[in-house]
N, C-alpha and C positions, 0 to 999 in steps of 0.2 A: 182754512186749508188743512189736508190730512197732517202735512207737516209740523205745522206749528200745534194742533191739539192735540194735548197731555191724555186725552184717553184713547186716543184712538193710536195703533202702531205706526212709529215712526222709522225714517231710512236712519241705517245706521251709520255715525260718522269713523268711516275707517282709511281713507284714503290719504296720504301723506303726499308728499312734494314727488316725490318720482313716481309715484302711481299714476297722480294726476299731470304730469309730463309725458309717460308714456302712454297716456290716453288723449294727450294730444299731439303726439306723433303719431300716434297709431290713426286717431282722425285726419288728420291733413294726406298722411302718406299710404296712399292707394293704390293705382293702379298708372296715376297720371305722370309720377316722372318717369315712368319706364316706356313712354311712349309720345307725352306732349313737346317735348324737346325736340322732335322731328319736324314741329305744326308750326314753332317759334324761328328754329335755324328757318323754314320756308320761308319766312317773314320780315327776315334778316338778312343784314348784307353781309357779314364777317363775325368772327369771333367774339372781340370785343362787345360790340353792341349785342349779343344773347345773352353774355356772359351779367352786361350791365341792366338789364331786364329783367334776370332772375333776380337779381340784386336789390334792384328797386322795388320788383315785387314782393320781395323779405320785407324792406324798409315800410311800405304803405301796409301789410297785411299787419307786421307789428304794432303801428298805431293803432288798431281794430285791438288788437289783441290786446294792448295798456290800458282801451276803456273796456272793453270786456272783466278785464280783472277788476276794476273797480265797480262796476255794475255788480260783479258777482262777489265782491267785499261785503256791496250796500245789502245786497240780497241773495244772501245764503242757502238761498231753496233750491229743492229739483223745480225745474221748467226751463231757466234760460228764455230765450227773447217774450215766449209768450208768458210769463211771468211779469216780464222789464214793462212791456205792451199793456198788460193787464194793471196794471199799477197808473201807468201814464197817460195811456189815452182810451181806459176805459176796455169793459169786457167784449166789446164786439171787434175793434182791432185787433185783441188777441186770440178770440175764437176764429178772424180771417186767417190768422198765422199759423192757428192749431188745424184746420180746416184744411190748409193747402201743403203744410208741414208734414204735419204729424199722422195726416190718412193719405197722402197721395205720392208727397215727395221722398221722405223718409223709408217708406218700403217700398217704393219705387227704385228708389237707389241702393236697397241693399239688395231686393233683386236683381238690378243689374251687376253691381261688384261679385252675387254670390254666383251670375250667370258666368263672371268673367274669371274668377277660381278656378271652377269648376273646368271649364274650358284649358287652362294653365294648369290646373291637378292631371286632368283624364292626358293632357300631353305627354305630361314627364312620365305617366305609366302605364303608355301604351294603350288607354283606352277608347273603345269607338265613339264617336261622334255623339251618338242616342245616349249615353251615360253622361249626360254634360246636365240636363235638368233634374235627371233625380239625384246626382251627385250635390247641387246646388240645392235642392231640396231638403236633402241629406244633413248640410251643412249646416242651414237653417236651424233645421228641429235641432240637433247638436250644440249649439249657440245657444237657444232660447232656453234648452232646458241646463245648459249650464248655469244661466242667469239667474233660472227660478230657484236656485240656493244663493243668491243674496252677493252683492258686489264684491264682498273678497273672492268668490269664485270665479266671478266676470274679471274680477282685475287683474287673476293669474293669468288665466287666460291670455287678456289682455299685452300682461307683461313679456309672454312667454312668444306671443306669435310680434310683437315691436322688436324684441330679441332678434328676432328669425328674419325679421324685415334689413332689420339694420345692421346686418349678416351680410345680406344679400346686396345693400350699399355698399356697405364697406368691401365686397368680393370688386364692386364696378371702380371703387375709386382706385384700391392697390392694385388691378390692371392697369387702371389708364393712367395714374397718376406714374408706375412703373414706366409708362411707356411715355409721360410725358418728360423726360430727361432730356433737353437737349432740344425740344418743339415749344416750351412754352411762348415765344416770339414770333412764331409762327401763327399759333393760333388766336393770340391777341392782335394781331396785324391788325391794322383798318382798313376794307375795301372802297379806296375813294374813288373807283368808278363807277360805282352804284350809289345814287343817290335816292336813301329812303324819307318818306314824306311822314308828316308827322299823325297823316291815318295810319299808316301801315305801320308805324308803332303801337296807336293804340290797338290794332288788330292784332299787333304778337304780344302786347302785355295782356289782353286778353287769356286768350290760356295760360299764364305764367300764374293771374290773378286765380282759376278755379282750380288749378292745381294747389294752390295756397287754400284752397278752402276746406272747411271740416275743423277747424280750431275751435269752434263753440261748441261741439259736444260735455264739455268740459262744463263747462256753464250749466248745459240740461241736469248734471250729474251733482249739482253743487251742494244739495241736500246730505251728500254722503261722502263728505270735505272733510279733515279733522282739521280746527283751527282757521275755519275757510277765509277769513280775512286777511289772513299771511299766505295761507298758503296756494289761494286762486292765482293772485295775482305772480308767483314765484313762480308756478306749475306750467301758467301760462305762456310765462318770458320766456321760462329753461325752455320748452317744449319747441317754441315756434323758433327761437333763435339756432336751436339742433337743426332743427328743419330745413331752416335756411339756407346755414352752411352747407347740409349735404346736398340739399338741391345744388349750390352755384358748384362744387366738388365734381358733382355726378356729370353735368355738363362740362365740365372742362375734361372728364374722363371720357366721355364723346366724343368730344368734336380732337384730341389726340388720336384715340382709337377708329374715327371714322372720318375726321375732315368735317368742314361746315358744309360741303355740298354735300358729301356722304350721309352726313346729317342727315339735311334736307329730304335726301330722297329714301330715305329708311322710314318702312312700315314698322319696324320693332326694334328701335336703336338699342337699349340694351342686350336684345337677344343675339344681334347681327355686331357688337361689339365683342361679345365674349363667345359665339361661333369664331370669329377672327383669330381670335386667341387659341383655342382649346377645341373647335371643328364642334361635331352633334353635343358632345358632351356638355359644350360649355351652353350651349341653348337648352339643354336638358335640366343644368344648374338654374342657369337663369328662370325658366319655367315653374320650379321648386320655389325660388326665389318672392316670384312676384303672387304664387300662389298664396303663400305663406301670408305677404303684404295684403292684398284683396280678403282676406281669409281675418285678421285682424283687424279691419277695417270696417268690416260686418259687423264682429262683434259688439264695436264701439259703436254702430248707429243702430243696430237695434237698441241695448244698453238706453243707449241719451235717446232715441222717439219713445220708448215705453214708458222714460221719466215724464215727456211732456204729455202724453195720451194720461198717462195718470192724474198728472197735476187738473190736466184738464175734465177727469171724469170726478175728481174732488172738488174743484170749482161747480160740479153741476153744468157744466160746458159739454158731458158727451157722459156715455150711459156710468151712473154711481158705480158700480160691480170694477169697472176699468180703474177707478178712485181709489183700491183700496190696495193695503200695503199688508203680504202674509206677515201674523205675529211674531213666527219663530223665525222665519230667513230674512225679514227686513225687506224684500223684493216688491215691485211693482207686477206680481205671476200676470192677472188676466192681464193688465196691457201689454206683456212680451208674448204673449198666450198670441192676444189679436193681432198683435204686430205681426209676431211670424208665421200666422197661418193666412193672411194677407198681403204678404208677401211672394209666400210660396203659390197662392192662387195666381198672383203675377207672374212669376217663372213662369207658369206650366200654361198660363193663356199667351204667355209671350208679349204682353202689353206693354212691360216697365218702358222700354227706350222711349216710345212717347210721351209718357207718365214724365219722366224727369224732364224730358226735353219743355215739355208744357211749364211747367212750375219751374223752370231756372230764373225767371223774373221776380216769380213769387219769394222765392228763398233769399233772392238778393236784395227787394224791396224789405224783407225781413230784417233782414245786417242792418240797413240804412236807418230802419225808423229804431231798431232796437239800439243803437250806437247814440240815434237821437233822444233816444228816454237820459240819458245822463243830463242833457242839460235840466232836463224836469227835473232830475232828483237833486242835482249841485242847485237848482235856484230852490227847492221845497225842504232841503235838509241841509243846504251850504253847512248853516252854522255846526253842524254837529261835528264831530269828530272823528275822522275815518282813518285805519290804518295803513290804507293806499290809496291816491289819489294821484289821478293819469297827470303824468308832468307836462307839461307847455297846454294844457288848459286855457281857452278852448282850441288850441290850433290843432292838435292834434285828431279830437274826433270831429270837426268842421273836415279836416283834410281825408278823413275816414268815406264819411257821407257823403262829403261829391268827388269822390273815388266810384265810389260804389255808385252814385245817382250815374257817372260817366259808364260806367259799367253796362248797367241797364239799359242804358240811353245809345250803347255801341249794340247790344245784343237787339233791342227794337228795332235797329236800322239791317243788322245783317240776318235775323230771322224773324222778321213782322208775324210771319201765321204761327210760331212757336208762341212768342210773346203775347201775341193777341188772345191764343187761347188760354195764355197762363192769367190775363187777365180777367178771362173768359170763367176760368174756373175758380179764382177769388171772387168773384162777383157773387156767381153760385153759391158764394157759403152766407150769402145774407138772407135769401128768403129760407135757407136752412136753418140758421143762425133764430130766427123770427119765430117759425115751426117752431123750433126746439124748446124755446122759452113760453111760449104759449103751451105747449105740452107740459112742461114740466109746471107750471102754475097750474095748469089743470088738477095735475097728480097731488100737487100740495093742495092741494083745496078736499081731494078727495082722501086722504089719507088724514 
């Protein structure tokens, strides 16, 4: 791998405990709790039970998060799962992951988030509708070529729009939490005349679960860790346990400021929270707000897909040029290069929303088997000596994986043709997969 050989340029390790926290705030917190909280309150009968949901979804996403950090202890490289894949069950599972990841999903979603920026920038200022893709366009090349000067550049970045984000939380909680003086019994009541079934729980921890997602970018990035055996696993915890709390926060500043049915029936709970408040201005803030959020969130997936398109073009998994790391900025250039100009072809054909929709099985069968590479590595390296190791082993990433298997297993039932075709297009990376090793034997013979 380009990482581990002394002659070839390596990432450089600059990243400390809050950089790599605010890079997994900055991944988890997107675009989703300023709007999925209206899809859960539907799903729910009362306060209480929303409030207990986000909660639990802190709880199980954290277990993810404790074998993560120890995966990423054991294995201090850029790539994250297709790295953890490629170690445990061999190069062709983790080219399925890099395959559906790293070329479909990953700038598939950062064209959607940078669609939905852009959408929430051109509001706050006034501008028309037709400035919503070259603006997201815009934003892209902006991103990519801040990156191409090497992760400290990316991590200001980074640090500076998590800042902005968690601004714009913290505006939602001193609202509602202001206004929660004197309601907090209210809105914890229990509705005991609605009685919900124990689908229509997992149907609201659903969204509670993908709004929790995005904490493994962290892992892609592990390469350029300082100290990454301490400080994954720290970077980790701080990160996702922040997270948490201001998700369960932000909701109880909801369901104050709008009621659980108000909830319910709100297309833009945060914006229609602080309209109540402060009229156009305060939806004009909030706008600012969530741009900021989507806007940071970009960052951090292009960032973590061009560590794993790398790793994978140094593998000899996808073309060597993508492999390579500039000498002087330490940076992955062509795979942010390819990432974001494949991205932006997305934007501008308009494809990404089925792009993601397709591969949301793929990305979650991902979590699953990479959460499952630890038992490989605790039964192939038990004896050695690690400086984190996930506590309550194995209960913890067992309860991880059929989380996740459940996960899967709810989205096959409630979107069959999305998952079928997400299946559809893993499948497709095998006679690719086949191609590509046959080519590239070809070229080693000829060279």
């Amino acid at each position: 791998m380009t990482n581990d050989t002394s002659s070839s340029p390596s990432y450089l390790r600059s990243l400390g405990v809050w950089s790599g926290a605010a890079i997994v705030v900055g991944g988890v917190i997107g675009s989703g709790i300023f709007r999925t909280p209206a899809t859960v309150a539907e799903r729910t009968s009362s306060g209480l039970p929303l409030l207990a949901l986000w909660a639990l979804g802190g709880l199980l996403t954290l277990a993810g998060v404790l074998c993560y950090g120890e995966l990423g202890a054991r294995r201090p490289q850029a790539g994250g799962i297709y790295l953890y894949l490629r170690d445990a069950f061999g190069s062709l599972p983790a080219f399925l992951f890099g395959w559906t990841m790293a070329l479909i999903n990953y700038p598939g979603s950062v064209a959607a988030v940078a669609v939905t920026f852009a959408d929430y920038a051109c509001r706050a200022v006034s501008l028309p509708v037709w400035w919503v893709k070259p603006v997201a366009a815009g934003a892209i090349v902006f991103i990519v070529g801040i990156n191409l000067f090497g992760i400290r550049a990316g991590s200001w970045l980074v640090n500076v729009f998590t800042l902005l984000k968690l601004a714009a939380i913290a505006l939602l909680l001193v609202v509602g939490l202001a206004l929660a003086h004197g309601h907090l019994g209210g809105i914890l009541a229990i509705d005991t005349t609605h009685q919900v079934s124990g689908g229509a729980w997992i149907g609201a921890l659903l969204p509670v679960l993908f709004t929790y997602g995005g904490f493994h970018y962290l892992n892609d990035m592990a390469g350029e860790v300082r100290d990454p055996q301490r400080t994954l696993p720290r970077a980790l915890t701080l990160g996702l346990v922040g997270v948490a709390v201001c998700y369960v926060l932000v909701n109880v500043a909801y369901l104050v400021g709008l009621g659980h049915a108000g909830l319910a029936a709100s297309k833009a709970p945060a914006a229609d929270l602080m309209s109540n408040i402060f009229g156009p201005h305060g939806a004009t803030i909030m706008a600012i707000g969530i741009a900021c959020s989507t806007f940071g969130y970009c960052s951090i997936a292009i960032a973590g897909g061009a560590r794993v398109l790398q790793t994978m073009g140094s593998d000899g998994m996808f073309f060597r040029s993508v492999g390579q790391i500039h000498p002087r900025w330490r940076s992955p250039q062509v795979a942010l290069a390819v990432l974001g100009v494949w991205a932006i072809v997305l934007i501008l054909t308009g494809t990404f929303d089925q792009l993601v929709n397709y591969t949301t099985v793929g990305e979650w069968l991902g979590h699953a088997f990479g959460i499952a590479t630890l038992f490989w590595y605790r039964r192939k390296f038990g004896a050695e000596s690690s400086p984190f190791r996930v506590p309550l082993y194995p209960v913890l990433p067992f309860v991880f994986v059929c989380t996740v298997l459940g996960v899967i297993a709810a989205t096959v039932i409630n979107t069959p043709g999305d998952a079928g075709m997400s299946l559809l297009i893993i499948a497709c990376g095998i006679p690719v997969y086949a191609a590509w090793r046959g080519w590239s034997r070809l070229r080693a013979r000829g060279s």
